[in-house]
N, C-alpha and C positions, 0 to 999 in steps of 0.2 A: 908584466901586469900583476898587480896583486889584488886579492879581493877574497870572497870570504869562499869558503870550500867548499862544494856540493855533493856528494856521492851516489852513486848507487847503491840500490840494495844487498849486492855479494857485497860491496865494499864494508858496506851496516855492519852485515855477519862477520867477517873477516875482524875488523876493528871489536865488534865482542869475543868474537874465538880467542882473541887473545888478552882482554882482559879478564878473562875465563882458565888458560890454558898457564899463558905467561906471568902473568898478575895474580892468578892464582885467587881471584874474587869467586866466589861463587854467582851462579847465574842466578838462584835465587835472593841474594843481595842486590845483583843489576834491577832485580825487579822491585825490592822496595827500593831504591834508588827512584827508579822510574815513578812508581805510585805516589810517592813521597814529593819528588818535583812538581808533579801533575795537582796537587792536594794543593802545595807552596802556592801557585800559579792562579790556581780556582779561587784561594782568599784572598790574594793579590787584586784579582780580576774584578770579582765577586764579592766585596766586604761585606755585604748584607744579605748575601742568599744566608737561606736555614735550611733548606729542602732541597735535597738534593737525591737523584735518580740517576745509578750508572750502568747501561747499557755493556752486558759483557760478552765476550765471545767463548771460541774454545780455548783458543789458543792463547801465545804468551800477552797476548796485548791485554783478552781478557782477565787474565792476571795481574798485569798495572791498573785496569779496572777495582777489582777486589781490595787490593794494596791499596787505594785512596778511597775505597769505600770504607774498611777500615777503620783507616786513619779519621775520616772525618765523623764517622761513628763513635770511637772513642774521645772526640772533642766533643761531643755531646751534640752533632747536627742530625737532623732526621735524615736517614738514609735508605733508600729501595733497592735491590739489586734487580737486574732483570737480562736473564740470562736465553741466549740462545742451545744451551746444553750444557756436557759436563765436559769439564776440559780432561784429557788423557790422562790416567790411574797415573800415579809418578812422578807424573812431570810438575815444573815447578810452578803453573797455573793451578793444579791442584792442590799443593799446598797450601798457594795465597786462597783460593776458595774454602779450603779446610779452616786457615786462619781466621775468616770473616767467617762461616760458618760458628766457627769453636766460641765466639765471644755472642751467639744466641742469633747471631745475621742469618735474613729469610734469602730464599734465592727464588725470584719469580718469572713465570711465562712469560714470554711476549704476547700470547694469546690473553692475557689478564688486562685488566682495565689498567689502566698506567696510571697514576697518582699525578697532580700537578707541581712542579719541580720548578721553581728559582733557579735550575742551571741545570741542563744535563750535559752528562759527560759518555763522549764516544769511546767504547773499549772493543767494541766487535771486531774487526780485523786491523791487521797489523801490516807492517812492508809488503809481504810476501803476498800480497793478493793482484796476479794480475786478469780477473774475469770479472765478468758480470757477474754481481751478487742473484743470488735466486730465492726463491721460497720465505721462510720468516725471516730469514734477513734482508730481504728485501723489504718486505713488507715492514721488518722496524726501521729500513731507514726512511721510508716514505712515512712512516708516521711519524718518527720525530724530525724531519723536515716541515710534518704539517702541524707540530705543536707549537712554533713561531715564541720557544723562548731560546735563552742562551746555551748554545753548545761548546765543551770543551771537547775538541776531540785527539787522543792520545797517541801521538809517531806521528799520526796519517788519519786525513778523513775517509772514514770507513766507504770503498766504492771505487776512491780513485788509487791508480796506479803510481807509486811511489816512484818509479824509475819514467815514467815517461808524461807523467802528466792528465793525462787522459783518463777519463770512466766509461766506460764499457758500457754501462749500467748507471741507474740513480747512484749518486756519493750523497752523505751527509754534507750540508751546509753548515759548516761551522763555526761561532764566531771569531774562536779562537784555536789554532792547534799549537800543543808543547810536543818536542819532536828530538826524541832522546840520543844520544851518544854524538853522533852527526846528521847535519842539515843535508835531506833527498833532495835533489835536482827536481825529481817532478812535482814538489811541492811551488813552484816557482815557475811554470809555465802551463799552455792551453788552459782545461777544463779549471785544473788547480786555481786562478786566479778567483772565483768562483765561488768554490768552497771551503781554503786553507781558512781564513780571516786572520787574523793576525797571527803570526810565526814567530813561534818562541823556540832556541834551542838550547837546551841542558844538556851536557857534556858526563851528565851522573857521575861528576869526581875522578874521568879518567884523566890520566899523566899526557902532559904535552908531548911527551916521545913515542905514546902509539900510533897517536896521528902525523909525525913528523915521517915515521916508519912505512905510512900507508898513503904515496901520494896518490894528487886526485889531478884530473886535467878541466875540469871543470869547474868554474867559481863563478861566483855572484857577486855583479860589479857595486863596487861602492864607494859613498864620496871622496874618501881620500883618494883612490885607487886613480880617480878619474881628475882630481885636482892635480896630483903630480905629473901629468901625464900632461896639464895645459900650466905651461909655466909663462909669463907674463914676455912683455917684448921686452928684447934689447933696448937702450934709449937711442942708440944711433939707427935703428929701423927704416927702412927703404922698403916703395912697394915693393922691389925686384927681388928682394929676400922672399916674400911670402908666396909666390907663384903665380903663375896663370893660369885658369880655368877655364875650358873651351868648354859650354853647354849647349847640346845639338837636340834640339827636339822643336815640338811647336808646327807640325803639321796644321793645314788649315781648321781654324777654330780652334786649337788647341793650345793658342799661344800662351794662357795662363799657365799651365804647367810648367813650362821651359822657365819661365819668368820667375815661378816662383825657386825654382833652382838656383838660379843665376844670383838672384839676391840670397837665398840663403847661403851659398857660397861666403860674399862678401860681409853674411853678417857674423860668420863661424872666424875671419879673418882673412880670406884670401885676397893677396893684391892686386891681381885685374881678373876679370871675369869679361869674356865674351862671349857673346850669344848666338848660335847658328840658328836661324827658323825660317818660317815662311816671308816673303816682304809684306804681305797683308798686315805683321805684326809688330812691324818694327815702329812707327810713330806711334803707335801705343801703347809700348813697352820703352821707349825712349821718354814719352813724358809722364811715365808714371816712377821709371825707374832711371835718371840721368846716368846713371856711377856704371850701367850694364850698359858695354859696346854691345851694340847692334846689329845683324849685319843679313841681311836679306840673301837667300843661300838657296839658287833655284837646282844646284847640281854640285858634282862631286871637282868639276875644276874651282869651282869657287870657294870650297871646302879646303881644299889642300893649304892654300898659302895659311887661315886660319889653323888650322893642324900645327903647321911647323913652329908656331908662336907659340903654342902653347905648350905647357908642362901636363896639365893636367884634362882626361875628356871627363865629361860627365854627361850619361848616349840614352835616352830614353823617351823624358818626361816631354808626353804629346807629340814623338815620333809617328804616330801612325802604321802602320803595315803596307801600304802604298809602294810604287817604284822608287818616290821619290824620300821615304822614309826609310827604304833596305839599301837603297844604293849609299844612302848619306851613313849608314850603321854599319855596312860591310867596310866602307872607307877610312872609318872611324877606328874600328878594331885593328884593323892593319897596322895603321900608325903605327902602334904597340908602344904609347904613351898609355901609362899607369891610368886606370879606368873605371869609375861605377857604371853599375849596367842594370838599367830599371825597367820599370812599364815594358813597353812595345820592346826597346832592346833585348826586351828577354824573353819575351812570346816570340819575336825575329829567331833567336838563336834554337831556341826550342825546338825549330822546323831547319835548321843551319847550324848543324854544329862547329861552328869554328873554334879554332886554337886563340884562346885570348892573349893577352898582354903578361908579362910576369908581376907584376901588382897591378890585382884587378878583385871590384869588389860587385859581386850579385846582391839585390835588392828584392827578393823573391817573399811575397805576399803568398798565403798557401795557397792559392788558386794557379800563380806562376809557377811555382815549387811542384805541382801536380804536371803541369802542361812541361815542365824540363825533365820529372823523372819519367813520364809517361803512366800515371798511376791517378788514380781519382783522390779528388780531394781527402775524404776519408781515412783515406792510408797515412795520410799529410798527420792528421791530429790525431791516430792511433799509434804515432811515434814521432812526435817533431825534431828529437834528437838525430836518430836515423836518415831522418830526409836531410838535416841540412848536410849532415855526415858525408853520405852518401855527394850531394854537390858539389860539396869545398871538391871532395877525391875528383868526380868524373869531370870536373870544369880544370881542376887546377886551381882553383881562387878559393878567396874567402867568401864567405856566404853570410848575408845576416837574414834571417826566416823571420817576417815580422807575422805579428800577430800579439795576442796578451803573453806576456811575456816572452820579448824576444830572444832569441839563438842568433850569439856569432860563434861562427866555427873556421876553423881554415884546416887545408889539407895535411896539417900533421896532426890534424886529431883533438886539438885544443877546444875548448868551447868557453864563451861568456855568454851569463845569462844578463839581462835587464832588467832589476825590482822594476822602473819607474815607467810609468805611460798610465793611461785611462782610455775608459770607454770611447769620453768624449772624442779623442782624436781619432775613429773610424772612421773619415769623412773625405771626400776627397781632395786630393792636392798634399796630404799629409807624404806621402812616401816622395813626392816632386821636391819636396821642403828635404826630406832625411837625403836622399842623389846627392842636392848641393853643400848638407853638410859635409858629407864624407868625403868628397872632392874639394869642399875646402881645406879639409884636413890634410887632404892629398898633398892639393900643392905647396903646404907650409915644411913641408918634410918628413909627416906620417908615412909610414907604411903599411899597405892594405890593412893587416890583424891591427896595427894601434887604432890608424883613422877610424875603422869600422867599429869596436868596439869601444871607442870614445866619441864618435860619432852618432850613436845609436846611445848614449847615456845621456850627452847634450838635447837630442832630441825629442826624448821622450822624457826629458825633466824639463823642457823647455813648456813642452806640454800639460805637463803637470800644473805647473804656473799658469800659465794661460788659463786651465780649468780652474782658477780658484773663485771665476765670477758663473760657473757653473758647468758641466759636461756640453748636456746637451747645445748647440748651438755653433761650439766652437770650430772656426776654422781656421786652415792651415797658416794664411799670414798672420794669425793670433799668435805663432810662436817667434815671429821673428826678433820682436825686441826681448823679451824674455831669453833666446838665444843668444844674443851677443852678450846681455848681461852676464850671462852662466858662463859664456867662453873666459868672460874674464874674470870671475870669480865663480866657479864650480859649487865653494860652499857656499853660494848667498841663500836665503830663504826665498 
C-alpha cells in the first residue's frame, strides 16, 4: 500500500534534528520557513483580509507566529500581536519576537480588548502539547472560538494532541491548519476531524532523502493508493473466480442487518453470497434481495454444510447474543475460514475469547473497542491509535476502529488512516454495509490488511457520495449503488 505519510511528534523533531544537525539549516531559518509558508497560505486563502490578529504563544510555534506577523506588516497589512508571554531569553522565538518588535510591532495581552480581524491566526502551541490548556490560554482559545471569523492555525490547532488526535481540553476551531515539515497522524482522526479544517502540508524546502531516511508505518490512504489496489476484471470472468460469502447474522427482527451485508458483499463484487438467519427472514429478504441465497438456519447442523461452501464468513450484523446467535458464532469461528467480525460477533467474543482464523478482520466501533479491551470508552478517544494497536496484537487480526476518521492497523504494527466519511453516515446499519464490503473483498482474493484498508476507503467514500443530497437523513442502503460504482472506478467523482 502506498499513500501519503503521517508521523509522530518524535518523528516531527527527529526529521528537524536533522535538518538542523545534518543539513546544517539553522532552526531559526526553519522558522522563517514556517512564518513565511503560513503568510503564503493566509493570501492564498484570504485575498481580501487586511486585518489581521496573531495569537502567539512562548514557544517555537509562537515564533512562526511573529514570522508572519512580520511579514504581513511589512506588506503593508494592519497587524496585532497578542501574546500569551515572553518566549525563553535565546531561543529562536525570541528572536522572531525581537524581529517584529525591532520594525516598531506592539505585543499585546490577552486580557486587552481584541481588535476585530478578517482572519486570525493560531500560533499558541505547538506539536508538543499533550494536556489540557489552562488559565489565559484557555481562556484565548475559548474566545477566539467565540469570535466566529477565520482561523489559520499553525502545525496544530492549539488544544489538540498532534500524536493522537484528541483534546483533553477546548482546541481552536480552525478553518484552516498549515502543518510544517511533515503531516501528524493526529491531525486526521477523533476530536481532529472537528477542528483541523482544511490541511495543508509544507515540507519548508527539506530534501526528499530526509524523509526517505525517517520511515513512517502510518499513512493516509489516497485515491491512487486505493485505485490500484481495485484493478478491473478479467474478460473471461466466472462467478467461481470471485468467491463465496457466507453472511450469518439476522436474529429475530434483526433481519435488516444481515441483508444489508449480504448485498453489500455483492455490490463490492463478490460471486455468490449466502445468507444464514432467522426463517422469519428469508421471504423477505428473498423478495427484496433475489441474487442473496437464503437459507433459514435454526442451528449449527444446519450451518455446517453452508460453512463448507463457502470461502469467505462475514459473523455479526443482527447476530444477537441469544443461544441461538453464540452457538451459530462459536461454529462460525472454528471453520477458520478467513473472517469479518462485527456487531454482536464482537460483544460475543469480548466475554469468549477465542483464537480466530489467520485472515480475520474486527469491525470494532469505540463502544466495541472498549467492551474488547476491557477499558471505558474514554480511554478509546484519548488514544485511538493505542486501542486499535493494542487489538490487531491481542486478537491476532486486523482491526479497523471506526469512528471520524478511521484506523486500520494489523498486528505488525502498520496503521491506515481514512480522509473520507461524514457525519451523515452515524446511523444505523452503516457498519452492517462496511462487514459485507470487507468480506467481499475477502472473497475475490484480498487479504485481511488489503480488504480492510480498501474496504474501509470504498465505504466511507461511497458515503461521501451518498451525502451529496445532504448529511443528515442518510441511510446505510444510500451507499450501495455509489459502491459499486467506486469498486469500479475508485476515481470517479
Amino acid at each position: 500500500m502506498k499513500g501519503h505519510s503521517l508521523h509522530t511528534v518524535a518523528q516531527v523533531r527527529e526529521l528537524e534534528r536533522t535538518a538542523i544537525d545534518a543539513l546544517r539549516i539553522p532552526g531559526y531559518e526553519l522558522m522563517c520557513r514556517a512564518g513565511a509558508a503560513a503568510w503564503g497560505q493566509l493570501r492564498l486563502r484570504w485575498p481580501g483580509a487586511r486585518h489581521i490578529a496573531v495569537l502567539c504563544g512562548v514557544g517555537n510555534n509562537g515564533g512562526d507566529g511573529y514570522v508572519l506577523a512580520r511579514l504581513a506588516r511589512d506588506a503593508g497589512f494592519d497587524v496585532v500581536v497578542i501574546a500569551l508571554g515572553s518566549p525563553r531569553e535565546g531561543s529562536e522565538a525570541a528572536q522572531a519576537q525581537a524581529d517584529w518588535r525591532a520594525g516598531g510591532g506592539e505585543v499585546f495581552s490577552p486580557d486587552a480588548q481584541w481588535p476585530l480581524a478578517d482572519v486570525y491566526v493560531d500560533a499558541l502551541f505547538g506539536i508538543g502539547l499533550a494536556r489540557a490548556v489552562e488559565g489565559a490560554a484557555r481562556d484565548s482559545i475559548e474566545k477566539l472560538n467565540a469570535a466566529h471569523a477565520p482561523v489559520l492555525a499553525l502545525d496544530v490547532p492549539s488544544g489538540l494532541d498532534a500524536d493522537t488526535g484528541f483534546a483533553p481540553g477546548p482546541a481552536v476551531r480552525a478553518t484552516a491548519t498549515i502543518t510544517f515539515i511533515a503531516d501528524k497522524r493526529g491531525l486526521h482522526t477523533g476530536v481532529a476531524a472537528d477542528v483541523t479544517g482544511d490541511i495543508v502540508v509544507d515540507s519548508l524546502g527539506l530534501p526528499d532523502e530526509i524523509f526517505v531516511r525517517a520511515p513512517c508505518d502510518v499513512s493516509l490512504l489516497d485515491v491512487a493508493a486505493v485505485a490500484a489496489a481495485l484493478p478491473p476484471r478479467a474478460r473471461d470472468a466466472h462467478k467461481g473466480r470471485y468467491g463465496h460469502v457466507l453472511a450469518i447474522g439476522g436474529d429475530v427482527g434483526m433481519g435488516g442487518a444481515i441483508r444489508l451485508a449480504g448485498e453489500a458483499a455483492l455490490r463490492t463484487g463478490a460471486g455468490l453470497v449466502s445468507v444464514a438467519t432467522q426463517a422469519e427472514h428469508v421471504t423477505a429478504i428473498n423478495a427484496a434481495r433475489p441474487e442473496l441465497m437464503v437459507h433459514a438456519v435454526s442451528g449449527i447442523q444446519e450451518l455446517k454444510p453452508l460453512l463448507e461452501r463457502a470461502s469467505v464468513v462475514a459473523l455479526g450484523p443482527g447476530l444477537g447474543r441469544r443461544a441461538w446467535g453464540h452457538a451459530l458464532w462459536y461454529t462460525a469461528i472454528a471453520a477458520g475460514k478467513p473472517l469479518v467480525l462485527d456487531a454482536d460477533g464482537l460483544n460475543l467474543l469480548a466475554n469468549d475469547d477465542v483464537a480466530l482464523p489467520v485472515q480475520a478482520v474486527l469491525t470494532p466501533h469505540p463502544g466495541e473497542a472498549a467492551r474488547l479491551l476491557g477499558v471505558d470508552i474514554k480511554a478509546i478517544a484519548r488514544d485511538r491509535f493505542a486501542a486499535a494497536r493494542e487489538l490487531a496484537h491481542r486478537h491476532h487480526a486486523v482491526v479497523v476502529l471506526k469512528g471520524a476518521g478511521p484506523l486500520i492497523a494489523n498486528p505488525g504494527g502498520d496503521f491506515a488512516v481514512c480522509p473520507w466519511g461524514n457525519p451523515g453516515m452515524a446511523t444505523g446499519g452503516m457498519g452492517d454495509v462496511l462487514t459485507g464490503v470487507i468480506a467481499g473483498l475477502l472473497a475475490q482474493g484480498f487479504d485481511a490488511w488489503d480488504a480492510a484498508w480498501t474496504g474501509v476507503a470504498l465505504h466511507s467514500r461511497a458515503g461521501d457520495a451518498a451525502a451529496r443530497d445532504g448529511e443528515a437523513g442518510l441511510i446505510a442502503s444510500d451507499l450501495l449503488a455509489p459502491l459499486r460504482r467506486l469498486r469500479n472506478d475508485f476515481g470517479a467523482a
